[in-house]
N, C-alpha and C positions, 0 to 999 in steps of 0.2 A: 658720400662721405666715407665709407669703407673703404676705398682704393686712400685717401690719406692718412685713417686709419692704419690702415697696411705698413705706409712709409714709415710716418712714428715710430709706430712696432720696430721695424726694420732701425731705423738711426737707433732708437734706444737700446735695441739689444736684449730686450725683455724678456720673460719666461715666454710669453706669447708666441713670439716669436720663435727663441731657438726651438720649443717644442713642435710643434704643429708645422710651422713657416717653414725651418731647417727638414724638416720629414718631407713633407711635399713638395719643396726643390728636389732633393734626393731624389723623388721618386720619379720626377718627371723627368731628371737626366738618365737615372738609368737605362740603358740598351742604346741612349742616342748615339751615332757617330759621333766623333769631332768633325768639324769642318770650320777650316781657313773660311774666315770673310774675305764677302770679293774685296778684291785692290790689294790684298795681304802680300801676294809674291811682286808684285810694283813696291811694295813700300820698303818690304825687305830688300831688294835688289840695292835701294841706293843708302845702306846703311854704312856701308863703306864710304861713302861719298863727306855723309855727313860727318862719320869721326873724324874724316882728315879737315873738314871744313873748320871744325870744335877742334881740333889741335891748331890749326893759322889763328884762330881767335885767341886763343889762349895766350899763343906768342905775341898778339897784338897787330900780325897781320891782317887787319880787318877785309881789305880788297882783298887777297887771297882767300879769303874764309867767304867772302859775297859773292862771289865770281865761282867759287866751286859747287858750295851751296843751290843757284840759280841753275849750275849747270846739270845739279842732280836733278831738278824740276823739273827739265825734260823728259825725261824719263815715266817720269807720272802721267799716262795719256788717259787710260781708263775714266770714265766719269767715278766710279768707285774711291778711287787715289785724290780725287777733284779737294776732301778737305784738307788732305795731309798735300797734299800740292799747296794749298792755302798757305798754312802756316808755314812751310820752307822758303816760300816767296817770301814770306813776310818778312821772317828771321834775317834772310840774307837782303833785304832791303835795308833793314836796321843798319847790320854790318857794314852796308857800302857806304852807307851815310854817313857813319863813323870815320870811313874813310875818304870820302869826300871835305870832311869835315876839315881832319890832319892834312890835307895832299892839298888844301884850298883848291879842289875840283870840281866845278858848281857844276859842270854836265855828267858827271858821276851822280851827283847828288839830285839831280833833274831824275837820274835813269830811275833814283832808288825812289821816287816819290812815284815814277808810275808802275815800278814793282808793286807798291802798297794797293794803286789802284787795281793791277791784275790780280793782286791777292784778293781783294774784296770779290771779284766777280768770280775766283775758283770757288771761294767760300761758299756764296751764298744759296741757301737762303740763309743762311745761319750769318749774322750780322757782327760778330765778335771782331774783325778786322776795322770794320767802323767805328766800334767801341775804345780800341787802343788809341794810348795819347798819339798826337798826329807828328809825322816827321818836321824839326823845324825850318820852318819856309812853306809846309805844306797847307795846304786850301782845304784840306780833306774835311774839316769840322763844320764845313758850311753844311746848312742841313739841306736834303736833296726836297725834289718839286712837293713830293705826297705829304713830308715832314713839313714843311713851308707852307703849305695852303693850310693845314691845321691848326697852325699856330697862328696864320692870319684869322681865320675864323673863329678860335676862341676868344683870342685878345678883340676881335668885333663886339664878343658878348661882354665881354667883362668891361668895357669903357662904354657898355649903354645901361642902365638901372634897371628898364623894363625888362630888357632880357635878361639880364642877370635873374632877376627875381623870378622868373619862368624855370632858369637854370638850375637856382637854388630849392625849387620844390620839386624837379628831375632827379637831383642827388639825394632827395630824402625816400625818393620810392624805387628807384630803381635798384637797388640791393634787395629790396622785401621780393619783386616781380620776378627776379633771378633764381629765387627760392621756391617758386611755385612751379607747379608742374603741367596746370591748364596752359594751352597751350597760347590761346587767344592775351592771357597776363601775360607770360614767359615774351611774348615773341613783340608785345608793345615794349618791355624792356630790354628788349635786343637793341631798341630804335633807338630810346631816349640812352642806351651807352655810349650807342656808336655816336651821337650828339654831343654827348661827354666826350669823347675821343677826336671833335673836332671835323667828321666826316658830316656830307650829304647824307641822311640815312632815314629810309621811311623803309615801310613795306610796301612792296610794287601791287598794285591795283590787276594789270591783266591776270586771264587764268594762266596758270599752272605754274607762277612764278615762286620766287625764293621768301621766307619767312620776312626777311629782312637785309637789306641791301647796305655796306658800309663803303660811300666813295667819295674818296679825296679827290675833287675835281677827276679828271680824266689822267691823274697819274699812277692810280693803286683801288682798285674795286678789290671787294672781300663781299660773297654773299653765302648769306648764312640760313643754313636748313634745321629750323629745330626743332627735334624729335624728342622734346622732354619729355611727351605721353610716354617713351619706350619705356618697356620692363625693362629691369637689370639684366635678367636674363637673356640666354638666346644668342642669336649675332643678324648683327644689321642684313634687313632684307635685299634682294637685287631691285625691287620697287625702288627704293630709296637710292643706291647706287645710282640707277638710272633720272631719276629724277635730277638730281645733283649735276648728271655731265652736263645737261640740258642749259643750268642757270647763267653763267657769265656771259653765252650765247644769246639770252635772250635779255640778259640787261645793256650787252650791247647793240640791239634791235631799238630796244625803249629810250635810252640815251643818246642812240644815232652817232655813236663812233667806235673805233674799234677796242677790244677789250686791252686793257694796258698789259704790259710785260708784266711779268709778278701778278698775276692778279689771282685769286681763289675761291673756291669754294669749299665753305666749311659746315660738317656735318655734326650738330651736336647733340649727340647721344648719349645716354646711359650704358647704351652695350658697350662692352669691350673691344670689341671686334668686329669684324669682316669675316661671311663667310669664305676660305680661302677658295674656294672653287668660282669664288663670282669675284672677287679683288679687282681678276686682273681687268675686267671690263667698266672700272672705273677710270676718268681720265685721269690723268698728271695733277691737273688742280685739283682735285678733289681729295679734300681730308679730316678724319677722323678727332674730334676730341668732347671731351666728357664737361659736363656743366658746373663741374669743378673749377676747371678751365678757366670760364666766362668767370665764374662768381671772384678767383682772384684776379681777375683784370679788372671788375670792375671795383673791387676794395683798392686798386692802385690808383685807377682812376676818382675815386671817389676821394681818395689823401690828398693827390694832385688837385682837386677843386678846393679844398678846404686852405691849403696854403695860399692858392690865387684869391678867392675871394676875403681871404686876410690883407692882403695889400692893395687891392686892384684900385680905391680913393685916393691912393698916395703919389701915383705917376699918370707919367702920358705913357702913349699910346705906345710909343719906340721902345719906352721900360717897360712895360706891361710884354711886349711881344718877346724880348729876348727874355722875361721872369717865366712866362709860359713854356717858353723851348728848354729853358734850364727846368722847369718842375717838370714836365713830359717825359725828357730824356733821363731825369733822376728816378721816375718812377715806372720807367723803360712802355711807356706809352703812346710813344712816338710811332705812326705808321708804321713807319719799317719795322720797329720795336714789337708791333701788335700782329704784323705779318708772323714776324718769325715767332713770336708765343703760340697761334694759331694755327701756325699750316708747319706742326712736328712729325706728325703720321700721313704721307701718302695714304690711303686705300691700297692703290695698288702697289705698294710697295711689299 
């Protein structure tokens, strides 16, 4: 609770903070270099690109402004550049749309719908392009497989009573179990979330497996390592590191197929950090975040039940499943929504 402490502080502006808070920034930047973040001399490069883009929009040349724009996005190759490529795509899909809109050119307007789509895959994992209202004509709002199997299997609970009633004694304890720091409570409520969040989710039986396993059918696995015994203190050991590469490998040994694209491992800890001399020996899936974390995922998801089980006597089965997808995705709970809350900190990044 200290590190949101901190934030508070921070928004407020309080004595707390400028005194102490504003001293030890100070102290910690003095002697550093500056240094340019990677993708910085790509992004700069096509800054020209874009005012002249932002001068055709202005004049109302929309295909001039889309077409200049897209053509700056080449330019962006570095995986660095990968978000700011995102949003340029994005932009200049809008534009041409616009301009497909005026020109009545529906194969313009075709190109600017799979702009969005390349935008979405520069983005991610970061989901914000998904988020935006969809171009019109565009299909893009349909929810993808991981999102789909969730909402089929909540809307399964919610139109049978007994499980409902199983469900409804899960939302009353799993917020307390979140709060505990044994690890045996902690890691049954890792299970009964991911339950709430519509996943397959138990903890795997063989040795040396992950705490607790979250999988949407075979389209998004998330396994989760958790270290709430850690002190605050310190930084996460290379034990743990290592343990972590190991898991989505052997959940797809236990499952018998292959691990899906997107898929993660998440380490949740007290410590801050990584030590930086062992980071880099973590894989790509592997990431860092704090039980804070978890605890507001699952106060959204725990709002999310509370509205569903208000309605769920009132409709069939086909209302029930589109009411689930609209409270998930309002309380950004949604798979993909839960990927990218979770996997913000590489290890080795």
């Amino acid at each position: 609770m200290e590190l949101l402490a901190n934030v508070h502080s921070f928004l407020a502006q309080d004595a707390e903070w400028l005194g102490p808070g504003e001293d030890a920034l100070n102290s910690c930047r003095t002697g550093r270099p500056a240094e340019s973040p990677a993708g910085a001399a790509e992004v700069g490069a096509v800054a020209v690109d874009e005012i002249r883009a932002c001068q055709f929009a202005a004049r109302g040349a929309w295909r001039r402004a889309g077409e200049t724009l897209d053509a700056a996005t080449l330019k962006l190759k570095s995986p660095a550049a990968q978000p700011y490529r995102a949003f340029l795509q994005f932009l200049a899909a809008v534009w041409l749309d616009q301009a497909g809109e005026l020109e009545s050119d529906e194969a313009l307007r075709s190109a600017a719908r799979q702009m969005v789509r390349n935008a979405e895959r520069a983005a991610e994992p970061a989901r914000w392009v998904s988020e935006m209202a969809p171009l019109p004509g565009d299909d893009r709002g349909a929810l993808g497989p991981a999102d789909a199997s969730a909402v089929v299997a909540i809307a399964h609970v919610l139109v049978d009573d007994l499980r409902t009633k199983r469900y409804q004694q899960q939302v009353t304890t799993v917020s307390a179990g979140l709060d505990q720091i044994q690890s045996g409570i902690y890691e049954r409520a890792l299970t009964d979330l991911g339950l709430l969040l519509g996943a397959d989710a138990s903890k795997p039986k063989p040795q040396g497996r992950c705490d607790s396993v979250w999988c949407w059918e075979n389209h998004l696995w998330l396994a989760l390592e958790a270290k709430s015994e850690h002190e605050r203190t310190g930084l996460v050991a290379q034990k743990d590191i290592r343990q972590s590469n190991d898991q989505l490998r052997l959940l797809a040994v236990d499952r018998g197929a292959e691990v899906p694209v997107g898929s993660v491992t998440v380490m949740i800890s007290p410590k801050a950090a990584v030590n930086p001399s062992i980071a880099a020996s973590a894989e790509g899936h592997v990431h860092l975040i704090s039980p804070e974390v978890v605890q507001v995922l699952a106060a959204d998801a725990l709002a999310a039940w509370k509205q569903l089980f208000a309605m769920r006597h009132s409709s069939s089965e086909t209302v029930v499943r589109a009411a689930v997808a609209s409270s998930l995705a309002q309380h950004g709970i949604l798979p993909g929504q839960v990927l990218e809350r979770l996997a913000q900190n590489p290890v080795n990044s």
